[in-house]
C-alpha positions in Angstrom: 51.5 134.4 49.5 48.8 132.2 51.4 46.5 130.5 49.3 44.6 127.9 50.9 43.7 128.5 54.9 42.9 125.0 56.6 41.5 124.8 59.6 40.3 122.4 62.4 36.8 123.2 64.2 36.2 122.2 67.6 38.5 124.7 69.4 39.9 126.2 66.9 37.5 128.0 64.3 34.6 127.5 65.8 33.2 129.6 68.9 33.0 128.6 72.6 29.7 127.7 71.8 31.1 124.9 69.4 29.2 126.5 66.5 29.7 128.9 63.2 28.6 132.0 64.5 27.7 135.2 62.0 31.5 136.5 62.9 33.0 133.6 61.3 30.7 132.9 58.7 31.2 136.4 57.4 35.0 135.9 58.1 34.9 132.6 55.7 33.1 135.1 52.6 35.9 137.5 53.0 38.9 134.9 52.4 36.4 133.6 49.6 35.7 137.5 48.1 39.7 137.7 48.5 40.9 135.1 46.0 41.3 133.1 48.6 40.6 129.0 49.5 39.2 127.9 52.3 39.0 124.1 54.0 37.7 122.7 57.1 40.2 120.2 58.6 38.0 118.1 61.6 37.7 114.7 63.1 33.7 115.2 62.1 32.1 114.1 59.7 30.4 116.1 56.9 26.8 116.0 58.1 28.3 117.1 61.6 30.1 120.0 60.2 27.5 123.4 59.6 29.0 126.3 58.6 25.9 128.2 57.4 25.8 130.1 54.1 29.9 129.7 54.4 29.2 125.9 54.0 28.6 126.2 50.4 32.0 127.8 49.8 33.9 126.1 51.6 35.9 122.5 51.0 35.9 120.1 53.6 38.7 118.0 54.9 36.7 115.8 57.2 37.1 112.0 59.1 40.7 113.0 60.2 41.9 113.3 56.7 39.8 110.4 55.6 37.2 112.0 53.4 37.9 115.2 51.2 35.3 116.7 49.7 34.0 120.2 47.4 31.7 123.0 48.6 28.9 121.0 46.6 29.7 118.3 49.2 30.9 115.9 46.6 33.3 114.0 47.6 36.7 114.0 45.9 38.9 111.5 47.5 38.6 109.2 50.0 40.8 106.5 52.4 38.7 103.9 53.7 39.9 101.4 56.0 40.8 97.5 54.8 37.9 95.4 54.8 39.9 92.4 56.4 41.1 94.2 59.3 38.0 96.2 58.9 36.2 92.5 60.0 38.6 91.6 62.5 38.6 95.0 64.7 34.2 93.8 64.7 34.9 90.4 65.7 37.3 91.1 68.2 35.4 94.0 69.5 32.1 93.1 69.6 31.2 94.2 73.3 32.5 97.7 72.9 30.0 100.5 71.2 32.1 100.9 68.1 31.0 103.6 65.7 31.9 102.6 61.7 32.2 105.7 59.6 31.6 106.8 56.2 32.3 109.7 54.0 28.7 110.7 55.2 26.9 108.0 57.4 27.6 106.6 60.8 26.9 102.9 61.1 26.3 101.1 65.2 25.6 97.4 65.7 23.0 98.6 68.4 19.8 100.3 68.8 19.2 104.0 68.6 18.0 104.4 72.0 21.3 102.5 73.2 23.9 104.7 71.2 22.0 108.0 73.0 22.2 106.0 76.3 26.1 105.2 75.5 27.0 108.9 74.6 24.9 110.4 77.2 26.5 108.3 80.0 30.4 109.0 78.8 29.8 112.7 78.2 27.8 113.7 81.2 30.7 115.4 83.1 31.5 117.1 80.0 28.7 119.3 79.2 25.0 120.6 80.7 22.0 118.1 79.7 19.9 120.7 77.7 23.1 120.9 75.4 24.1 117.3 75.2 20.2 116.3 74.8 20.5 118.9 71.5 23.7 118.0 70.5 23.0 113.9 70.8 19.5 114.5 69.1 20.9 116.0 66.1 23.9 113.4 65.6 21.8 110.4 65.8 19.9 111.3 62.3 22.9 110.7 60.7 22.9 106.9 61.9 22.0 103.3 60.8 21.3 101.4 63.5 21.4 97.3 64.3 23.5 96.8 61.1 25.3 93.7 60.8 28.9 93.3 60.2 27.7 91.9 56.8 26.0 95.4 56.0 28.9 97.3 57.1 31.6 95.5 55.6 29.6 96.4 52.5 30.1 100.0 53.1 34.0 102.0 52.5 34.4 102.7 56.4 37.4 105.8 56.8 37.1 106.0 60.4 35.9 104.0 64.0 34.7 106.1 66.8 34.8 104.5 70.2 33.6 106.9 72.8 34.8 106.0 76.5 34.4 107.0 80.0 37.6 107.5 83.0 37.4 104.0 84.6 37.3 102.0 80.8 39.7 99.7 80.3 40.7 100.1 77.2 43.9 98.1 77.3 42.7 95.5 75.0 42.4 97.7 72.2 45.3 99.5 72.7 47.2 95.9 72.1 44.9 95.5 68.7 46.5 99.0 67.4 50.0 97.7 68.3 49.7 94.5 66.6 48.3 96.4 63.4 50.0 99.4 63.5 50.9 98.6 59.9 47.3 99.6 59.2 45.7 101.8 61.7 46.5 105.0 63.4 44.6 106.2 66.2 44.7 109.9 66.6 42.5 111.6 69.0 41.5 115.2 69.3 41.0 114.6 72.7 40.7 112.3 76.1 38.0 109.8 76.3 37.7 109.1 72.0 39.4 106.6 70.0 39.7 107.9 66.1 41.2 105.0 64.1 41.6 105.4 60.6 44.0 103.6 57.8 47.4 104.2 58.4 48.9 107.2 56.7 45.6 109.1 56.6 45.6 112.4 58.6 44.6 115.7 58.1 48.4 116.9 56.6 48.4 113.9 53.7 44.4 115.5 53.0 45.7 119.0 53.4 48.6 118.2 50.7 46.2 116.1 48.5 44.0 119.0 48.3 46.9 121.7 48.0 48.0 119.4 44.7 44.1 118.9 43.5 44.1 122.7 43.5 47.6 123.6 42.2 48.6 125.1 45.0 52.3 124.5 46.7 53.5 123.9 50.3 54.6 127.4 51.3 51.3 128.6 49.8 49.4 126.9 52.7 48.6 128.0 56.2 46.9 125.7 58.9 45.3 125.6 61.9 44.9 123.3 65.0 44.5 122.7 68.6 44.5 119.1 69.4 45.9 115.7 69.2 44.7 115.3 65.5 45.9 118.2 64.5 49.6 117.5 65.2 50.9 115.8 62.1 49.2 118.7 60.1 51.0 121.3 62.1 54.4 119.8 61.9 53.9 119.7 57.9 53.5 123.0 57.1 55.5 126.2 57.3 52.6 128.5 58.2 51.2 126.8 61.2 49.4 128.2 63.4 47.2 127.4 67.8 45.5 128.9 69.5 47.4 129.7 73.2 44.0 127.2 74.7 45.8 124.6 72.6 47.6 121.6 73.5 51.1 121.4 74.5 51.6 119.3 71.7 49.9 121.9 69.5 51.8 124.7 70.4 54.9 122.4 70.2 53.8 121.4 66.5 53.0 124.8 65.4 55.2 127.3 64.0 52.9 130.0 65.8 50.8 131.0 68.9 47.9 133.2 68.8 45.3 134.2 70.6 42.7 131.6 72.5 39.9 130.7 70.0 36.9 131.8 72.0 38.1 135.4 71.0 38.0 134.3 67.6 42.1 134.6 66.9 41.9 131.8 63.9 39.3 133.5 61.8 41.1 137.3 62.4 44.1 136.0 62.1 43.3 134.6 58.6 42.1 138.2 57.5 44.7 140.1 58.9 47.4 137.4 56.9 45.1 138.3 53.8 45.4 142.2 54.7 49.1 142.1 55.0 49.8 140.6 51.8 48.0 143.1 49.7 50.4 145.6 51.9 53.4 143.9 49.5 51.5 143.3 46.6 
């Protein structure tokens, strides 16, 4: 008996659109009205993540695993990075557009108008301008601009976003992780992003934190994932589950195939689990 469904957005829940349509948002009330729990499990963080009306029954696994918080939005627990490392990745890295997270707040040594700039540049093969402008446009509220490494090192930072294009070199800090592997991970959800929390944080040690916060055992979880920071939380559980537009590393991970997310397979798949377990009730 499935208790708590966890799943990743971004090619996974979400629609092709990258948004919480009226399909899934209705979907999300139904596991609720069933008994049921339900978590988001995403690399974003929680002022990124909008699952409409469904947002205020839902928990929230967010920052790779970093931050956990309640359908209030309280947060519950939370793994920040260690400050001296924390100080050494910004002296080291002081040329690259480095992105300091918190549970709630993104935090750029550079101007506003540069971070837009900087995204705009790196993602402009990936999607139409009328899109990125919106998309861009509603991120940046959630920044602090021109801090100093005194002002962030003030704050609990769980994660570092470092956005890059093809041609980056980026061997540099890929010889940084090495030499602290001890206490960062790196796991993107995709090509061209860095995600670098504190080692041992990922979304399956949040997944189990929250599965013991709520009394709720292993086998009594099922997950779901697509992508490169979703592996670790696929491998961990019984009842795993991709979507066939997955990774190969996904569908390696997972104990399960299903459908590709644009036809909404996570959110249906969720119900019909639910449906068949009243079948042996």
């Amino acid at each position: 008996m499935i208790r708590l469904f966890a799943s990743d957005l971004d090619g996974t829940l979400l629609n092709e659109h990258h948004e919480c349509d009226e399909k899934i948002e209705k979907g999300i009330q139904k596991i609720i009205d069933a008994g049921k729990i339900f978590t988001v499990a995403t690399g974003r963080g929680i002022k990124m993540v909008n699952l409409k009306k469904a947002g205020d029954i839902s928990y929230y696994i967010c920052l790779n695993g970093a931050a956990v918080l309640d359908p209030k939005k309280q947060l519950l627990h939370c793994e920040p990075i260690d400050k001296e490392v924390l100080s050494k990745i910004m002296d080291v890295f002081e040329d690259l557009n480095l992105e300091y997270v918190s549970w709630n707040k993104v935090y750029s040594r550079i101007d506003k108008e540069s971070v837009l700039r900087y995204r705009k540049n790196v993602w402009k093969e990936a999607a139409n301008d009328s899109w990125l402008d919106r998309f861009l446009n509603n991120i940046i509220v959630n920044f602090e601009c021109l801090q100093s490494k005194e002002e962030i090192l003030q704050k609990d930072i769980c994660k570092i976003n470092y956005h890059f294009s093809d041609d980056t070199d980026t061997s540099r800090l890929d010889d940084f992780l090495k030499q602290y592997d001890d206490k960062l991970v790196n796991a993107p959800s995709g090509d061209g992003i860095y995600e670098i929390t504190k080692n041992g944080v990922n979304k399956a040690s949040a997944v189990s934190w929250l599965a013991d916060f709520l009394n709720i055992s292993k086998e009594e979880v099922a997950v779901y994932g697509d992508g490169g920071n979703d592996i670790m939380m696929l491998s961990s559980f019984k009842h795993s589950y991709t979507p066939s537009t997955g990774s190969i590393e996904a569908k390696e991970a997972a104990s399960q195939i299903i459908g590709p997310y644009e036809d909404y397979s996570v959110i249906e798949h969720i119900l019909n689990t639910i449906e068949e377990e009243k079948k042996i009730e």
